[in-house]
ZAMARGU-4260 file (C-alpha; in steps of 0.2 Angstrom, whole numbers, plus 5000, padded with zeros to 4 digits):
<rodrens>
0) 5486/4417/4616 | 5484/4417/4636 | 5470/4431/4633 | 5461/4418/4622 | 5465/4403/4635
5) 5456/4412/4647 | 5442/4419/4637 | 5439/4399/4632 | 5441/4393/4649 | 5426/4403/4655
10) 5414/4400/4640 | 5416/4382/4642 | 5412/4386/4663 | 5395/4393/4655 | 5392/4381/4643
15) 5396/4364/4657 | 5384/4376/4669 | 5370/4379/4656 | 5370/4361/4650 | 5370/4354/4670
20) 5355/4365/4673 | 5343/4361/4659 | 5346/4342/4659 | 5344/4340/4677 | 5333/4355/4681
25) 5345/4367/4690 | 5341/4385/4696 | 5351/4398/4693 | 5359/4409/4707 | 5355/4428/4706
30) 5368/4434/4718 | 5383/4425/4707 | 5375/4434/4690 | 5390/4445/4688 | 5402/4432/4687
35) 5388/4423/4676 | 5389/4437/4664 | 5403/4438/4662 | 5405/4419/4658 | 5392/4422/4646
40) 5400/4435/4636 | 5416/4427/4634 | 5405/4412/4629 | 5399/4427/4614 | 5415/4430/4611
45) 5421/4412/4605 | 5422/4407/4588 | 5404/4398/4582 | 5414/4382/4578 | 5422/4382/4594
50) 5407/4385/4601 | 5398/4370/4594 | 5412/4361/4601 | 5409/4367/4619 | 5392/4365/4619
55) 5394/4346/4612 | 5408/4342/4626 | 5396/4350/4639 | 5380/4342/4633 | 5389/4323/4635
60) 5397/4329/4651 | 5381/4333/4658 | 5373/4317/4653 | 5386/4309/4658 | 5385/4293/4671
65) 5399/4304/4681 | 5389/4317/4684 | 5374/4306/4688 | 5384/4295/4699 | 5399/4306/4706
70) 5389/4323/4707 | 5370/4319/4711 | 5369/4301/4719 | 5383/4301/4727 | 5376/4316/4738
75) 5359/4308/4738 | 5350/4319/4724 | 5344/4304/4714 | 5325/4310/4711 | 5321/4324/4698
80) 5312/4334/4713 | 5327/4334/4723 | 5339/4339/4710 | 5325/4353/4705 | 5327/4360/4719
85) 5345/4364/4718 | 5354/4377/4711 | 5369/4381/4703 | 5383/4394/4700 | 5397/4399/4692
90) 5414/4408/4697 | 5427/4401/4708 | 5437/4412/4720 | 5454/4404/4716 | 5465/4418/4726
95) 5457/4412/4741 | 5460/4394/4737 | 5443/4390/4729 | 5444/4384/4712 | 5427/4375/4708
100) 5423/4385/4694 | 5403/4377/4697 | 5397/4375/4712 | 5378/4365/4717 | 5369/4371/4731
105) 5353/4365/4743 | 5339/4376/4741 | 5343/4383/4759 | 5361/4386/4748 | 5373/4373/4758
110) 5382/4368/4745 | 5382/4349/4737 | 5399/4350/4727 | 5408/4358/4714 | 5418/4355/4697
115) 5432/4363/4694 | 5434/4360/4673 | 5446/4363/4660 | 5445/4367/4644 | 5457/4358/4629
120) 5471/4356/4642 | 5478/4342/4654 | 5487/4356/4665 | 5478/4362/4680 | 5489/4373/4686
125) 5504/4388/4677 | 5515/4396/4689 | 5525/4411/4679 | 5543/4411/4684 | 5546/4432/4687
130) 5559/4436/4697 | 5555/4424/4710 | 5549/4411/4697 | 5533/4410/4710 | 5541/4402/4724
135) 5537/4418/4736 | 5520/4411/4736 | 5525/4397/4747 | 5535/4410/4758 | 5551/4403/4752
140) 5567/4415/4747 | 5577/4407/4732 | 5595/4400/4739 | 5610/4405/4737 | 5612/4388/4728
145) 5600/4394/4716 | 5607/4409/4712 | 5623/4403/4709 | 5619/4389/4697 | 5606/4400/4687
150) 5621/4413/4683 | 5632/4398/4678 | 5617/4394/4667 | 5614/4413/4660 | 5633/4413/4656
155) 5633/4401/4646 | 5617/4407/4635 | 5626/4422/4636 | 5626/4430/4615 | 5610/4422/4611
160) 5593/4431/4610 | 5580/4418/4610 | 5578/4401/4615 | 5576/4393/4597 | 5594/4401/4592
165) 5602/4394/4609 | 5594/4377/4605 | 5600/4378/4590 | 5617/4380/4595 | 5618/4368/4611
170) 5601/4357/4611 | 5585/4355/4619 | 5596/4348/4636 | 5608/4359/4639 | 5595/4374/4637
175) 5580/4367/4645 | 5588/4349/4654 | 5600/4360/4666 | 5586/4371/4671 | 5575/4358/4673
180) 5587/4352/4686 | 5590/4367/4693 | 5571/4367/4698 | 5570/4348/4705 | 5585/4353/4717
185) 5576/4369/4724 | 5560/4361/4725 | 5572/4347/4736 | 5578/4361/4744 | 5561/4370/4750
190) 5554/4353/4757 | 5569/4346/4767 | 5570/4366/4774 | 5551/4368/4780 | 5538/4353/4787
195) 5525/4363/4780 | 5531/4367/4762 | 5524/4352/4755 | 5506/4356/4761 | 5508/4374/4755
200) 5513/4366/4738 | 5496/4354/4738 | 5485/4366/4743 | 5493/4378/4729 | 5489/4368/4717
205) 5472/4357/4722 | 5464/4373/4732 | 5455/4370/4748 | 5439/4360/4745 | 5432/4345/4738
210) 5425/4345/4720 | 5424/4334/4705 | 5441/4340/4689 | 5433/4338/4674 | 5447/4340/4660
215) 5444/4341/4642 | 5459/4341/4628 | 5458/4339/4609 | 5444/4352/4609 | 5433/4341/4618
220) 5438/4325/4611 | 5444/4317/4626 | 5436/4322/4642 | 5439/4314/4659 | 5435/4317/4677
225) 5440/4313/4693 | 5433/4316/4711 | 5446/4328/4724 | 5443/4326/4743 | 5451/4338/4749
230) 5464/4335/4764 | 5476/4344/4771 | 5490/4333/4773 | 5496/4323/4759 | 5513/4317/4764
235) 5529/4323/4760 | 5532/4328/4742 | 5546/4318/4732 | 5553/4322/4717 | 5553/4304/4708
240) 5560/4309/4690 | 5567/4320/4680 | 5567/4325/4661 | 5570/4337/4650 | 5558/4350/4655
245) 5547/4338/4664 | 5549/4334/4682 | 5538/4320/4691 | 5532/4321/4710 | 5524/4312/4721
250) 5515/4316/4736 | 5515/4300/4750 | 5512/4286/4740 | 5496/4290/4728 | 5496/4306/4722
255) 5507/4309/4707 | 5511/4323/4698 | 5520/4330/4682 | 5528/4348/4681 | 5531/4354/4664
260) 5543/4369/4660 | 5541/4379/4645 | 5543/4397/4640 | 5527/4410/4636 | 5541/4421/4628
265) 5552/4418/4615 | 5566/4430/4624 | 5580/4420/4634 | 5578/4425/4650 | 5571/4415/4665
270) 5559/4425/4672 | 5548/4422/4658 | 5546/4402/4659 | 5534/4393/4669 | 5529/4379/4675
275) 5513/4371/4673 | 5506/4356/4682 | 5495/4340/4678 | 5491/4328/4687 | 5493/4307/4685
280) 5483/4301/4698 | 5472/4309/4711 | 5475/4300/4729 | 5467/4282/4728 | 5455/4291/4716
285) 5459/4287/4696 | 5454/4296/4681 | 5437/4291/4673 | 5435/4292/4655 | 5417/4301/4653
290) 5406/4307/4640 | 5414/4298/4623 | 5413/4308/4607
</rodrens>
């Protein structure tokens, strides 16, 4: 399933990239055709129907007043000529905090923008438990709080094998509600014991430069876009709401947030849940409903 996620995810980077550069004239980049290639033969590897799919939501995407408006004009590439000259590239570089997964470039290859897309999926962002449940990444040590409230909640799944047989038994709450908690008070924890954790915990999840998110669910039924500047400091994060297995967070007063928890296994043990993010609103900047079926 996650082997397919990805495999689907980099098609549709190809497909959005092929469509960009023969409806406005683009130029491939030689030096990125590794990372093109491989793009291409996971596009190979998807299903034809899917494939239709793709190439439908990546031909109205490219046609699409936000890409004429938020990627071309509004970097002064309104003629054919100019936008001729640029070229355009795929692969981001997400372990170094760049996840445009297309990026436009100048002829003398400063680059214009990027779009960082999604394919058939709100969420942006999975972070895997493990043992840590990801939070070394933002050099924070689980608390002894933690600890002590998790084994409390291992004891009292204690006899069950999965998660369905202990829902079952007790309800979505008391299996995913406690530990959904459990999350919002470390996550309270790490920002009220480090300035910088929620800065660490922005740029985690939005990367480090500016670029257009272009998400697409329902297999390309709905596909929306917003426009990310990128700046370092976004306030102080605040945990605004919780549910069960949602948590809602806000960074100053205009970026919002939703964290989902869910398991990838169906084994009862917390290091194999995750949490994946999506985001409500983008800073001042909304969502824009593009490209209609």
């Amino acid at each position: 399933m996650a082997e397919n996620a990805s495999r689907n995810g980099m098609a549709f980077e190809y497909a959005v990239a092929r469509a960009i550069a023969l409806n406005h004239g683009l130029q491939w980049v030689g030096e990125m055709k590794d990372k093109a290639r491989a793009r291409l033969a996971a596009y190979r590897k998807v299903p034809y129907q899917l494939q239709g799919q793709m190439d439908s939501a990546a031909l109205r995407i490219a046609n699409s007043w936000f890409i004429r408006e938020k990627l071309f004009n509004r970097h002064g590439l309104k003629a054919d000529a100019d936008r001729r000259k640029c070229k355009v590239m795929v692969g981001d570089d997400a372990k170094n905090g760049d996840v445009r997964d297309i990026t436009i470039l100048r002829e003398n290859d400063t680059i214009v923008d990027g779009i960082s897309l999604k394919w058939s999926s709100p969420e942006i962002k999975c972070i895997r438990f493990g043992p840590n449940w990801g939070v070394s990444r933002y050099g924070w040590q689980l608390s002894r709080e933690w600890h002590e409230a998790v084994g409390k909640w291992q004891n009292s799944m204690e006899g069950f094998e999965t998660y369905s047989e202990a829902i079952k038994r007790f309800g979505q709450f008391e299996v995913y509600g406690r530990l959904t908690r459990l999350i919002g008070d470390e996550f309270r924890r790490m920002v009220e014991a480090d300035p910088l954790m929620s800065q660490r915990i922005a740029s985690d999840i939005f990367g480090n430069q500016d670029y257009l998110k272009i998400v697409s669910e329902k297999q390309g039924e709905i596909i929306k876009g917003a426009v990310y500047i990128h700046r370092a400091d976004k306030g102080y994060l605040v945990l605004t709401e919780e549910r069960n297995r949602y948590l809602m967070f806000r960074f100053g007063t205009d970026w919002n947030l939703q964290a989902r928890l869910h398991n990838k296994d169906k084994a009862l043990k917390i290091a194999n849940m995750s949490v994946s993010w999506s985001v409500r609103s983008w800073g001042r900047e909304p969502w824009h409903a593009i490209a209609p079926h």
